[in-house]
C-alpha angles and dihedrals in degrees: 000000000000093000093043082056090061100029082087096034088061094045089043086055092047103049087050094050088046083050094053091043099060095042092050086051087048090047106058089047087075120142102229117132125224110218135188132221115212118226109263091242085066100034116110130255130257090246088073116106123249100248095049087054092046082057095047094050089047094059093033076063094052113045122071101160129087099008127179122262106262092030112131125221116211111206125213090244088061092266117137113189120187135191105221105178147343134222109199130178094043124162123220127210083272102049099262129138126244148175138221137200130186104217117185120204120203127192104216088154137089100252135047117280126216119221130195146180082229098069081079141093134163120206125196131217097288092054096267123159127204123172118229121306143203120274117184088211099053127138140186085007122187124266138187132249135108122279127231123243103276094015139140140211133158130177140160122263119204118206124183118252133007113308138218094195144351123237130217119199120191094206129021090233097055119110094201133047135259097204143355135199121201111229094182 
C-alpha cells in the first residue's frame, strides 16, 4: 500500500518537471529584439536622408558585438545596459595590471531588473574570458540587486589584465553574450 501511495507522487513530480520544462523552452523562443543605441557623438545628423538612417537603425538592431564604448543595448525585458567609459593600464596592490570599465543599467521595463557584476566578463586578445577581479584601488564598485521600473544604477567593473573587449551577459548561466563592447 506504501508504494501505491508514491506511484502518483512521483507522476505528479514528473509531469510538473516536463511542464516547466516546455514553457521554459517556449519561453526563451521568444521574438523580442535586442536593439542598440548608438553614443550621440556617433549618431548621425539630421541632414541625412531618411533611407540612409532606416539603414542605419536596421543594422544598429542587429549588431550586438564590438560595439563602441558609450553604445546602449536595449534588451527585450526593457533593460538597457550601457559601457561609459574604460580605465586601462591600471596597476593592483601586487603590480598587476588591471582594467576597469563604468557600466550604467537602466529599467526601461514593467517589471523590476535585476543587475550584477556578474553580467560581465572581460576577454583578452586570444580569446580569453575572466569574470570580474579584485582591485585594491576600486572604487564605486558594482554591486548586485533588482531595479525598480524606471530606475537607475551605474557602477565600475575590474578585470585582470589588459583587455580586447568586454562581455554582457543577460543571465549567469548563458554561454554566449548578449552584448560586447571593443575596447581596442
Amino acid at each position: 500500500m506504501a508504494k501505491e501511495g508514491k506511484k502518483p507522487m512521483g507522476k505528479i513530480v514528473l509531469i510538473v518537471v516536463v511542464v516547466l520544462v516546455v514553457v521554459g523552452a517556449l519561453g526563451s523562443m521568444g521574438g523580442n529584439k535586442t536593439t542598440t543605441t548608438a553614443p550621440e557623438s556617433t549618431q548621425q545628423t539630421e541632414q541625412s536622408d531618411a533611407k540612409d538612417q532606416s539603414a542605419t537603425e536596421q543594422k544598429t538592431e542587429e549588431s550586438t558585438e564590438n560595439l563602441v564604448i558609450g553604445t546602449t543595448v536595449n534588451l527585450p525585458d526593457g533593460l538597457s545596459v550601457t559601457v561609459d567609459s574604460v580605465e586601462p593600464g591600471l596597476a593592483n596592490y601586487d603590480g598587476s595590471a588591471m582594467t576597469g570599465i563604468h557600466v550604467t543599467y537602466t529599467n526601461n521595463g514593467d517589471d523590476g531588473a535585476s543587475y550584477n557584476v556578474f553580467d560581465w566578463k572581460g576577454e583578452d586578445a586570444n580569446g580569453a574570458q575572466q569574470s570580474s577581479g579584485y582591485y585594491s584601488d576600486g572604487s564605486d564598485e558594482l554591486s548586485s540587486g533588482t531595479l525598480a521600473k524606471g530606475g537607475t544604477v551605474s557602477g565600475n567593473v575590474y578585470f585582470k589584465g589588459d583587455l580586447a573587449r568586454v562581455l554582457y551577459f543577460g543571465n549567469v548561466l548563458e554561454k554566449t553574450a548578449t552584448a560586447s563592447w571593443a575596447l581596442s
